[in-house]
N, C-alpha and C positions, 0 to 999 in steps of 0.2 A: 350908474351905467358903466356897464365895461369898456376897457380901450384895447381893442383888438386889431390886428395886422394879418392882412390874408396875402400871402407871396405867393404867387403861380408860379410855377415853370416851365420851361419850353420845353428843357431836356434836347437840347439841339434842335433835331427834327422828330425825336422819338415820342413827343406828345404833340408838339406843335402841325405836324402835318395830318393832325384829326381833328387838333380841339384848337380853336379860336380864344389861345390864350390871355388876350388882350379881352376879349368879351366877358371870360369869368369873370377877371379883375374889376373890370366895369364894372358886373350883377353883384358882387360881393361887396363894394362900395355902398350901395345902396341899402343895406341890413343893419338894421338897429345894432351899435354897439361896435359897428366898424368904421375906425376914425381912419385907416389907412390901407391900401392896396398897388401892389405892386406884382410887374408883369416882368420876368427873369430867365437870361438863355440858360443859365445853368444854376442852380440857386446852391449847390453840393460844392463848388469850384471855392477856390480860397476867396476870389472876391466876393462870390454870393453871402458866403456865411462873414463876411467881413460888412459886408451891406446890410446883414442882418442882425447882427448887433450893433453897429452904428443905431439902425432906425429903432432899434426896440429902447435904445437909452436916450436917444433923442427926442423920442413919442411919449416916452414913458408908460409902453404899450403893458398890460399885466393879462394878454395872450396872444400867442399866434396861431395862424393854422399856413403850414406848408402845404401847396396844393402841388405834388410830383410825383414820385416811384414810391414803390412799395415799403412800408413803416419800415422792412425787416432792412431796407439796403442802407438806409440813411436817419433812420428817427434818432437815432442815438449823436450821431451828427449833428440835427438842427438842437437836439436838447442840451449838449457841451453847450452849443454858438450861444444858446441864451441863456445859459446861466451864468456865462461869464460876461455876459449885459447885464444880469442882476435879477433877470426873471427865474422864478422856480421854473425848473426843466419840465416838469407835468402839467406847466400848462404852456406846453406846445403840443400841437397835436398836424398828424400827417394824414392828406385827404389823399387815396391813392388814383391819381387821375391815367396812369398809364397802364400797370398790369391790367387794371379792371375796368379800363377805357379805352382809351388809346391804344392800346394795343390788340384788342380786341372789335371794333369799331374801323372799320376802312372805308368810311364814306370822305372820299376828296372835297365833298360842300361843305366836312364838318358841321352841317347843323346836327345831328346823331351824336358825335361825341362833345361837341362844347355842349349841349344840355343836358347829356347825365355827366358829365363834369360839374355843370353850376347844381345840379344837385347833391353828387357826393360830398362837395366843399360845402355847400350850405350845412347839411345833414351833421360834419362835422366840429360846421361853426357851432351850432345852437348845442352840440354834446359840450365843449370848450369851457359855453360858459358856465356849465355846472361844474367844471371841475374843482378840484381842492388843491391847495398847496400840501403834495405829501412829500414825505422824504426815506430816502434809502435806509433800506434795514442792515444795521450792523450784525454779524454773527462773527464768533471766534472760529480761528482755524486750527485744526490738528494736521501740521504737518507730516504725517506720514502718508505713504502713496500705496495703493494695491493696484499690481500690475494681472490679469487674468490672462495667461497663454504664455506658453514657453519656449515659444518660435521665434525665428530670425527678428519680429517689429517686436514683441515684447519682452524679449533679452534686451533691443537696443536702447528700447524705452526704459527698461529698470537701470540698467547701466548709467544712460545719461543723468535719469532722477538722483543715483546714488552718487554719482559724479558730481552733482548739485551741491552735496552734501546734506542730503536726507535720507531720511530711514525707507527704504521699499521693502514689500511684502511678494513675492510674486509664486502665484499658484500655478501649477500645471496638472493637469487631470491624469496625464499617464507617467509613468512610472520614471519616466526622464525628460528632461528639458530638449531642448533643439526642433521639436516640429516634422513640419514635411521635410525642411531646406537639409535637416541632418540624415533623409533616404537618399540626396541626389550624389551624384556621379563625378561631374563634373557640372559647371553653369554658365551662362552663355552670357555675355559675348567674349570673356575673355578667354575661355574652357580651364580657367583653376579650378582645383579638385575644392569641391563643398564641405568636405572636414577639415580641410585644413583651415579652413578660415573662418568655419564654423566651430568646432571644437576649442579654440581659445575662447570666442566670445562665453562658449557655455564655462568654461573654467572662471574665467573671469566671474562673471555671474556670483557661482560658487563661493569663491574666495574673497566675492567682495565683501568688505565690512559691516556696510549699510545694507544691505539683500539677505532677507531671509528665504529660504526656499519653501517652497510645500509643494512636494513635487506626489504624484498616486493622491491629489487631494481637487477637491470641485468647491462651488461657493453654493452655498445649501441657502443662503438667505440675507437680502440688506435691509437695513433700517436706517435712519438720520439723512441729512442733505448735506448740499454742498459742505464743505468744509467739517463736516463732521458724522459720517459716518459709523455705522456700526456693521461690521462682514462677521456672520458666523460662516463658517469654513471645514468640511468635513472632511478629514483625514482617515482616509481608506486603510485599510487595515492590511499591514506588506505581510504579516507574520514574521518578521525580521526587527529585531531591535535595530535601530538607525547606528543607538549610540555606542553598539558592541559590535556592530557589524563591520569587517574590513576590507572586504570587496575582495577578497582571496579568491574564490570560485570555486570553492572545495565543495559546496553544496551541489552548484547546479553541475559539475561537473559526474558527480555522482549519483544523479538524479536517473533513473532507469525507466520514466515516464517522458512521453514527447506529446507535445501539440502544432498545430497550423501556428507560424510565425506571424503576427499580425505588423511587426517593424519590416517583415519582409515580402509583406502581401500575398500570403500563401506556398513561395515560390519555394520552403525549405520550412522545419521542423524544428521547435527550439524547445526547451526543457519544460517543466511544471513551474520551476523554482528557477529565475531566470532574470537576466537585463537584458533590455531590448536591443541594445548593440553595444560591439565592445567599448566605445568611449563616453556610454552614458555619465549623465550628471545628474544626480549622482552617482554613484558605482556600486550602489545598493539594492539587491534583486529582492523581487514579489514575489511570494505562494500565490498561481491562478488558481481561487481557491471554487472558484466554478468546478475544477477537474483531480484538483490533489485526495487521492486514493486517503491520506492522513487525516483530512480537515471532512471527507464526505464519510467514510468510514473506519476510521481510528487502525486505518493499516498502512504501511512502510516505515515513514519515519525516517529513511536512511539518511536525509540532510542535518535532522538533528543530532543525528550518531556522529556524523564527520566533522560537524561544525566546532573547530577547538577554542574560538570566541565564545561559544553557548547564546549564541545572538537570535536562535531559532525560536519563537515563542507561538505555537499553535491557537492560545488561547488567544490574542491579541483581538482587541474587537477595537472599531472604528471611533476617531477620536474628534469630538468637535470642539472648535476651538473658535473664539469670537475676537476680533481686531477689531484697533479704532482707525482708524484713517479719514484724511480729507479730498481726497482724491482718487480717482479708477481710470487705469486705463484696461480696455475691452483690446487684445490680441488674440483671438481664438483662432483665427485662421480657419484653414480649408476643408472640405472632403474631395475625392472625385465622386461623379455621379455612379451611382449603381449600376456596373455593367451588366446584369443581370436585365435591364432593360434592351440592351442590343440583339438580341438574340438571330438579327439575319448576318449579323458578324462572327456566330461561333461563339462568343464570350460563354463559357460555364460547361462549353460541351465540348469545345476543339482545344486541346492542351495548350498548343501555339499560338493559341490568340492571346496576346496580354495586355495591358493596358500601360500607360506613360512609366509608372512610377516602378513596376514591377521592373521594365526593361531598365532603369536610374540601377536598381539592384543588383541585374545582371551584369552591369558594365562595373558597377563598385567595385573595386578593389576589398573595400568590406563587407560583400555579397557573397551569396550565397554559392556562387562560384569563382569566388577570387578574381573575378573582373571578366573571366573569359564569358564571351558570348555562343550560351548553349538553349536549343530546344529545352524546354520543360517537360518534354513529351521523352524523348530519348535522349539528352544529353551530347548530341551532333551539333556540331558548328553549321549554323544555318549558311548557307550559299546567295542566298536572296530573301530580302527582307521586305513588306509591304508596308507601311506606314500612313496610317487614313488619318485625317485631318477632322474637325468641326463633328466628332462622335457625341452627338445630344448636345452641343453647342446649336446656338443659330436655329432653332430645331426647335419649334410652336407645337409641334407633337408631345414633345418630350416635355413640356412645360419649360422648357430655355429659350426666351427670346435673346441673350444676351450673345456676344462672344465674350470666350473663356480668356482670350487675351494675350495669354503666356502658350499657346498650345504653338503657331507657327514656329516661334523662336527656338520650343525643345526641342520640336520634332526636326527642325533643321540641327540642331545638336546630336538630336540621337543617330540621325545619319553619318555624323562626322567621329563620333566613338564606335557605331559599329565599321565603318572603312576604319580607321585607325587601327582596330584591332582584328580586322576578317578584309587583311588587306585585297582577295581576287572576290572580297562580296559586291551584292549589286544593291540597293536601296531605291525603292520606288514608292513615291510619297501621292497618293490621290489628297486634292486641296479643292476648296469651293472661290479660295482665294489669297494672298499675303499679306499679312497684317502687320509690319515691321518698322515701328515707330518709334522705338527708343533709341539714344544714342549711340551708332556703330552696327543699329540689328539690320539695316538693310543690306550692308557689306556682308553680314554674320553668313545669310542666306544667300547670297549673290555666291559667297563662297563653299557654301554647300553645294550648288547647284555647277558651279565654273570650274571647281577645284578640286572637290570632293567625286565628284561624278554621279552625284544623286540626280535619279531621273523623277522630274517633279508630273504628274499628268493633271492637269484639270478639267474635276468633275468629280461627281460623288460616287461612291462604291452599293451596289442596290444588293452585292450578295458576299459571303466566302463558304467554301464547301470542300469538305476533305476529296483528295479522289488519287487513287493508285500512290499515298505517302504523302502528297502533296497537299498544301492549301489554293485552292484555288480562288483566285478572288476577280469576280467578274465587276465589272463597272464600265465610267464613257469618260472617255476622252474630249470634254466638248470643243478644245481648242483644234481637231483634227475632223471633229463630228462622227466618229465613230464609236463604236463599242470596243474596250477591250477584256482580255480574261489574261492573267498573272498567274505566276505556277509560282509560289512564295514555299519557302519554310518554316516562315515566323511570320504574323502580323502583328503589328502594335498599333491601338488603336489610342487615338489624342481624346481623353473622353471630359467631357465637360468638369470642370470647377464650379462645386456648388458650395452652400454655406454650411458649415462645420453641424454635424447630427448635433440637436442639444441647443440650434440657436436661437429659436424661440422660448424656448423654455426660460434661456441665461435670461432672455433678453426680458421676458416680465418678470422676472427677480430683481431685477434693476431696474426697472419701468426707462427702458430705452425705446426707439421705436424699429420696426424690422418691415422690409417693401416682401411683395409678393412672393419673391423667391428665400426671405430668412436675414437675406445679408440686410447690415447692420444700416440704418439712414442719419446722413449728416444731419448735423443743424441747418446748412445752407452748404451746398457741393461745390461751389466756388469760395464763399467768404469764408464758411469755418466749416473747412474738411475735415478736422481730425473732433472735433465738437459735437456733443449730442443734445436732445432737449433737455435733457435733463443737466441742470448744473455740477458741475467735477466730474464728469464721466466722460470720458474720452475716447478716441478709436483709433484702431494703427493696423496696416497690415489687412489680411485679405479676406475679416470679418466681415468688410465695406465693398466688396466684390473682388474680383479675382487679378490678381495684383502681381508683378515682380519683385524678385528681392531688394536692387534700389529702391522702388516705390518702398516696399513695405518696410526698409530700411530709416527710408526718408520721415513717412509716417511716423514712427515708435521715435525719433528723435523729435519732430516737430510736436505731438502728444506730450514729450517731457518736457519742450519749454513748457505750454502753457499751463503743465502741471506748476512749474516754475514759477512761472508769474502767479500763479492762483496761489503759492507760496509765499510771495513775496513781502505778506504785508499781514499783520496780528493780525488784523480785520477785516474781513470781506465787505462790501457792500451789497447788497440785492435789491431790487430792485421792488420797488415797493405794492405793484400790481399782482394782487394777493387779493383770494375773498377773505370775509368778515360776515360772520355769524353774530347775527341779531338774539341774544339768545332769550330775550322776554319771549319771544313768538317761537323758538324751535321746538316741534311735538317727539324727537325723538324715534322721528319715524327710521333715519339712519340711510337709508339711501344715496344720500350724499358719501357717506362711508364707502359703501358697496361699488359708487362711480366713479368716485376721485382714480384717475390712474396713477397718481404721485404716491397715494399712499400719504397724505397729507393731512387726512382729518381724523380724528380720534375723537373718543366718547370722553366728554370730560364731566366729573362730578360736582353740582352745585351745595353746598353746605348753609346750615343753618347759624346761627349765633352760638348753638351748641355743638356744634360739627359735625353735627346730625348728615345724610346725603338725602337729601329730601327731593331733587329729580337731576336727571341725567341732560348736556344736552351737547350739540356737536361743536367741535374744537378745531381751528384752522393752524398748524403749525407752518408759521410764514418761511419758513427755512427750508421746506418743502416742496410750499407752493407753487406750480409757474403759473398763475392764471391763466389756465384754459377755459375755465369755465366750466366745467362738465357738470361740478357738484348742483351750481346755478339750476340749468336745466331740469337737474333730478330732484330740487329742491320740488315738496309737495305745497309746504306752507310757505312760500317765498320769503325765506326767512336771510337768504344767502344774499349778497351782494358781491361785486367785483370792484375794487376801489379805481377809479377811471370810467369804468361801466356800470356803472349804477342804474335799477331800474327809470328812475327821474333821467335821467344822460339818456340811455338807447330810447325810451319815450320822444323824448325830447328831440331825437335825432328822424325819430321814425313822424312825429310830427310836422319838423320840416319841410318832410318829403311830400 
């Protein structure tokens, strides 16, 4: 007979004021194989788990069941406290009496949650005593790290890994590193200019020792688990040898073909053969071979004529290349929304309408007009500027329930460079509201508004419409209750932050998981932000929704500690809740293959004495695994088990009941 211990906890009042925890303790006394019970305000607190191993060594209890919160906030908690009592940790097991009770259950007589309480905790006992003593899976680690995004969180996070003193790999899809952060202007709240302080990091980068770059390169495909990965990796084809190229600009300067700037968001025209702006990293331009007269029809050539390196190579085709690594961190970063959806704002048909990142350009100093602020439409210094706030943010139409986050703070920025530099201009900003939470940004706005002389209106904008040179832009003032109409010369519209084109797609190549709108989902949003389900795969920066630069700063450094720690030792441990293929009974059907989202089960070959392959059947690679259970499920011939869950366990649990 087993000697089992059932702790309940009160959890202050957070279970206690539904369920009648002193009564579980009671019902749970009474079940065969339960010598001890005990009723607990806080069982998490240093004296609970001190009182739990005390009783587990003094009983010489061989399981317990936690009856409190949710496995994910504290199981790993009560399984340290009793292993270092001497019980195997797996057989502890946690009954969730609050997310899935107490907290959902508001009857003040408690009789409704103390009795599906003493049922979840029974349900759990009776699975307990099936359990087995398992133990954690050893796997070796390959310390190197791949870092995916070439912006502000994942420069910080490669930096800090290679600071560590390990090897990083970090990819970038276009053609140079730095991101959105290397289009802005200046940045708020301090207003230093964004190359200046961005430009070092990308050098740095560069020149560091341990960082290799792939920069014009995407990750086409992973395979392995934690701590051992395999990234094939395709390197897009510049037509430019890297290793002869010297970033002179005698090509693209000679280049007699122009296209739409995509670094300057249409605003200006940049070569065929081209870097996205002057202080890319690297400083080595790309044939768009979408458009090169050369690569579509075997006519010009003239960059290869000028080029005195001979670094021009037309043939070049795309190279893939496969890395080992133990580690990923995920920085992809942002898009805006497609203003192509605004269409009562003008966007695509009135010149003057622009969006956030476009106006970052025109204030650049390395923009398209050398920092001065000009119409796109005629090249006049605008007189009055409109500024709409929450464009497809906030906005259930648009499919964005969310706020964009960072939109208040620019647009209060972009007010204070266009006065800065159009000192008799006027800036009038429509807002649904101010959202100025970080440290210094409520001052940032107080001083746009007190200082700068930006006239803020609140309410939303229902129209803009050209009329005699002007834009007019009609909206309501709800703070006055009337309607007003604005005679602008420029509008910049704040238009939502969405997740990066490309991010579901990344995201089942790495079997991470991605919420409704693409961005990237924690393991848990409070306890491990920068964590995903998937083991060694990490997140930083505004793949996880729309973020600032500290944040996404903070991000890419906290992502390299725990790359760090995941470094820190030959050995991983994993944890050992993994299915296991029966393989006398598996028909081969493969379905479990097809379901796994880990990508965990493979076909493996049975042999004969001769080494014949005499049948096929399915294969659980525990390095893989997280025990979800999926495979279970799609098993036909219940061939599959879950170690912990076993069909005898959940029987056993559902017979309880």
């Amino acid at each position: 007979m087993p000697r089992i211990g059932v702790f309940v906890c009160q959890c202050g009042n957070n279970i206690s004021s539904t369920v009648d925890t002193a009564k579980v303790a009671e019902e749970m006394s009474k079940l065969p194989g339960v010598v001890l019970t005990e009723d607990y305000k806080f069982m998490c607190s240093s004296p609970g788990q001190d009182m739990l191993k005390e009783t587990v060594a003094k009983n010489k209890l061989d399981g317990i069941v936690v009856a409190a919160c949710s496995p994910h906030m504290h199981e790993k908690t009560f399984r340290k406290a009793v292993e270092k009592a001497g019980l195997n940790p797996y057989k502890c097991e946690i009954a969730n009496i609050r997310e899935q009770c107490s907290w959902v259950h508001h009857d003040t007589t408690k009789k409704i949650g103390t009795a599906k309480s003493i049922d979840l905790t029974r349900m759990v006992l009776e699975r307990l005593k099936r359990n087995k003593n398992l133990t954690k899976i050893s796997i070796p680690v390959n310390k190197r790290a791949l870092v995916i995004g070439g912006g502000i969180a994942g420069i910080q996070a490669a930096i800090d890994i290679a600071d560590g003193g390990r090897d990083v790999i970090l990819v970038e899809k276009e053609p140079s590193i730095g991101g959105n952060m290397a289009k802005l202007s200046e940045t708020f709240p301090t207003m230093d200019c964004s190359q200046c302080i961005m430009t070092p990091k990308m050098v740095e980068a560069e020149l560091h020792d341990r960082i290799q770059l792939y920069t014009y390169s995407e990750v086409e495909k992973l395979d392995g688990y934690i701590g051992n990965f395999s990234v094939t990796i395709r390197k897009k084809a510049r037509f430019v040898n890297e290793d002869l190229c010297t970033g002179c600009g005698d090509c693209w300067n000679k280049c007699p073909f122009k296209a739409d700037s995509e670094f300057e968001h249409g605003l200006t025209k940049r070569k065929l053969i081209y870097t996205p702006f002057p202080q890319s990293v690297p400083n080595i331009p790309v044939i768009d071979k979408e458009r090169c007269p050369k690569i579509l029809k075997d006519k010009c050539g003239l960059c290869e004529k000028v080029c005195q390196p001979e670094a021009i190579d037309y043939t070049q085709e795309d190279e893939i290349v496969v890395e080992e690594v133990g580690a990923i961190v995920v920085a992809t970063g942002y898009n805006l929304m497609d203003e192509a959806r605004f269409a009562p704002y003008g966007y695509g048909k009135l010149k003057d309408v622009i969006n956030g990142l476009q106006f970052e350009r025109l204030a650049s100093s390395s923009g398209p007009t050398g920092g001065e602020i000009q119409r796109p439409s005629d090249g006049k210094v605008p007189e009055s500027i409109v500024f709409i706030q929450c464009v497809g943010s906030r906005d259930e139409s648009k499919g964005v329930s969310y706020c964009s986050k960072i939109c208040c703070m620019y647009t209060a920025k972009h007010t204070m460079l266009y006065k800065h530099k159009v000192h008799d201009g006027q800036a009038y900003v429509f807002y649904m509201d101010i959202r100025s939470g970080g440290k210094r940004y409520e001052e940032f706005t107080r001083r746009a508004i007190e200082q700068e002389g930006a006239m803020y209106l609140r309410g939303r904008v229902s129209r803009v419409y050209e009329k005699n040179g002007k834009l007019m832009v009609q909206g309501a003032d709800t703070l006055s209750g009337s309607q007003v109409v604005i005679e602008a010369d420029m509008v910049v519209l704040a238009t939502a932050l969405v997740s990066r084109q490309g991010a579901d797609s990344l995201a089942q190549k790495l079997g991470i998981g991605y919420d409704k709108h693409k961005f990237y989902s924690e393991y848990h949003p409070k306890l491990k932000p920068v964590e995903t389900i998937t083991g060694g795969i990490f997140l930083a920066g505004s793949c996880v929704g729309p973020m600032d630069i500290p944040e996404s700063v903070s991000m890419g450094s906290a992502a390299a500690s725990k790359v760090q720690a995941l470094f820190s030792a030959d050995m991983l441990d994993r944890e050992p809740i993994t299915s296991k293929v029966r393989e006398e009974t598996c028909n081969a059907c493969w379905d479990c293959v097809t379901a796994c989202p880990y990508v965990a089960i493979s076909k493996k070959e049975i042999k004969n004495r001769k080494g014949e392959v005499i049948r096929m059947v399915a294969n659980v690679n525990d390095g893989l695994c997280t025990g979800c259970g999926t495979c279970i499920a799609a098993c036909r011939s219940k061939t599959i088990d879950l170690a912990g869950y076993t069909d005898e366990q959940v029987y056993a649990a559902l017979n309880a009941f």
